[in-house]
C-alpha positions as CSV (number, residue, x, y, z in Angstrom):
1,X,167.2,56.5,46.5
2,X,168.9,58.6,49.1
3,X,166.6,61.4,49.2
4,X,164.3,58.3,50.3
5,X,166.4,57.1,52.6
6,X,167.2,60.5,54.3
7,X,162.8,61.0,54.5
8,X,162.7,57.5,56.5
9,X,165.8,57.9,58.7
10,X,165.1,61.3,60.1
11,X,161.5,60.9,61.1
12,X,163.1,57.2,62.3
13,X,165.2,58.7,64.2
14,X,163.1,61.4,65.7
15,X,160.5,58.5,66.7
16,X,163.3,57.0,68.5
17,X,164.5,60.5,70.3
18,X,161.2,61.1,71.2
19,X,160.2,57.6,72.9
20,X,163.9,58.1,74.9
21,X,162.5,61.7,75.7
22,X,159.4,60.4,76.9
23,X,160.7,57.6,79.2
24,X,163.5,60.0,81.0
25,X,160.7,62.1,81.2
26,X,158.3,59.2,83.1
27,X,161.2,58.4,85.2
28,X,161.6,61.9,86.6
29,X,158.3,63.4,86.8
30,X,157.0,62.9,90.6
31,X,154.0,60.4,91.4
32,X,154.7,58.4,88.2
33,X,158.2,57.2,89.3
34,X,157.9,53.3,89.5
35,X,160.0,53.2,92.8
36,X,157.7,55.5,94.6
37,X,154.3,53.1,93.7
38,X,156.3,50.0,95.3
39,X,157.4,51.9,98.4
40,X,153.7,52.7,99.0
41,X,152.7,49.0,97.8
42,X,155.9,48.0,100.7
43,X,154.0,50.2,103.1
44,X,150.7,48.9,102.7
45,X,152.4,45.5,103.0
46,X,153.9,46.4,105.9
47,X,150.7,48.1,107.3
48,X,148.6,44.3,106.5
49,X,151.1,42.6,108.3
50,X,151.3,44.7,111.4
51,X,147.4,44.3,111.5
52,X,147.4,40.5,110.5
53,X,150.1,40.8,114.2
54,X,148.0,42.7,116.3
55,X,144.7,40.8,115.5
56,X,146.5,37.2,116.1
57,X,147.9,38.8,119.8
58,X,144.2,40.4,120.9
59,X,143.0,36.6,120.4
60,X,146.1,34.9,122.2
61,X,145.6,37.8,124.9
62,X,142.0,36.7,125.0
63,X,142.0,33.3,125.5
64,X,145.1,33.8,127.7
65,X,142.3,35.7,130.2
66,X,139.5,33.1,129.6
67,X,141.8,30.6,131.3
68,X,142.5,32.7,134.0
69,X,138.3,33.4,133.9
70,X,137.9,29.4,134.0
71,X,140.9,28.9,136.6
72,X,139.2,31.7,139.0
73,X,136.2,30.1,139.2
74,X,137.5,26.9,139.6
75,X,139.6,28.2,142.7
76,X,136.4,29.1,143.7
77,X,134.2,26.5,143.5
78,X,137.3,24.2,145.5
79,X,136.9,26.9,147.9
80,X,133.1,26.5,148.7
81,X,133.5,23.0,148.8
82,X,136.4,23.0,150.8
83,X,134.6,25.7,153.1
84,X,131.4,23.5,153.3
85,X,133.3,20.6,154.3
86,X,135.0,22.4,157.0
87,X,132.3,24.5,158.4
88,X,129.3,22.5,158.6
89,X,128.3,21.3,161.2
90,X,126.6,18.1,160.6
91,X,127.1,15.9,157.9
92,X,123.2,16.8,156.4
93,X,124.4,20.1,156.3
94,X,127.4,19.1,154.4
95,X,125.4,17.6,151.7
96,X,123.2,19.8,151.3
97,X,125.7,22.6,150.6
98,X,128.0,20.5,148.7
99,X,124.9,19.5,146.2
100,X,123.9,23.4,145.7
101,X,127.7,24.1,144.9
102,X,127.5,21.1,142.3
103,X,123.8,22.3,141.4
104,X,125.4,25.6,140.7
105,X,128.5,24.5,139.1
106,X,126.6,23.4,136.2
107,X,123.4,25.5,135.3
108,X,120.3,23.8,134.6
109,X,119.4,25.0,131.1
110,X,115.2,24.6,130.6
111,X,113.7,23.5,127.4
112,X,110.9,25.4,126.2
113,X,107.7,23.5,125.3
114,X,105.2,23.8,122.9
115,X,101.6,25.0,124.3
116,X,99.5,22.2,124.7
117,X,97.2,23.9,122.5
118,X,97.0,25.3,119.2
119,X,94.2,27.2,119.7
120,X,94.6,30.8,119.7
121,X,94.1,33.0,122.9
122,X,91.2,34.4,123.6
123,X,90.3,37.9,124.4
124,X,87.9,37.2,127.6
125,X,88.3,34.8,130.0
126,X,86.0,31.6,130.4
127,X,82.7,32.3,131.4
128,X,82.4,36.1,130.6
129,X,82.8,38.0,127.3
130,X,85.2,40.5,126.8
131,X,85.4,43.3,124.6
132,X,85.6,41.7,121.4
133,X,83.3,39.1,122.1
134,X,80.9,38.8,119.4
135,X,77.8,38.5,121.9
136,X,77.4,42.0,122.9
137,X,77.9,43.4,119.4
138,X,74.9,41.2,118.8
139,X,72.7,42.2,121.7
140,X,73.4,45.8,120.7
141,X,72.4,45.5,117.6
């Protein structure tokens, strides 16, 4: 029984020597090392969040100069009108200028139509024939 015993306790205990081996060995070796994947997993962190920063201040920087877009050209529509009140010289004048600055202040957007017709559009022009008209292809032939 203890010739047994000795054949299961020295492989045993060579199992065990070698798993001990293998994890010092996983610990030192370079680019496996646990610690150096979570400082690259920190730095990419780090990276996201300096992004996730930047993008957020390019929008507030935006919209920071869109007000100062919108406030400019209120200044200078008060300006015109303020001008056109001032230097005209009648008060037809007046109105006029202060309806083209109102006219311009908001910009008349057109609609587009449907044609009238849903015919499709010919290749001559009414009362001649053109080069596709089936008339001279006729006469030709």
């Amino acid at each position: 029984m203890e010739q047994s015993f000795t054949a299961w306790l020295l492989p045993a205990l060579a199992l065990i020597a070698g798993v001990g081996i293998g994890f010092l060995l996983a610990r030192l070796l370079p680019g496996t090392a646990p610690t150096q994947v979570q400082h690259q997993l920190d730095e990419m962190q780090e990276r996201f969040e300096a992004y996730q920063s930047e993008v957020v201040s390019h929008f507030n920087t935006s919209a920071s100069l869109m007000q100062k877009v919108a406030q400019n050209y209120q200044d200078i529509q008060d300006h015109l009108a303020e001008g056109a009140n001032r230097l005209a010289l009648d008060e037809l004048s007046r109105q006029r200028l202060l309806a083209a600055l109102s006219d311009s202040a908001q910009p008349a957007r057109e609609r587009i139509s449907s044609p009238a017709s849903t015919e499709p559009p010919k290749d001559y022009a009414p009362g001649s024939s053109g080069a596709l008209s089936d008339e001279e292809v006729l006469k030709k032939a």
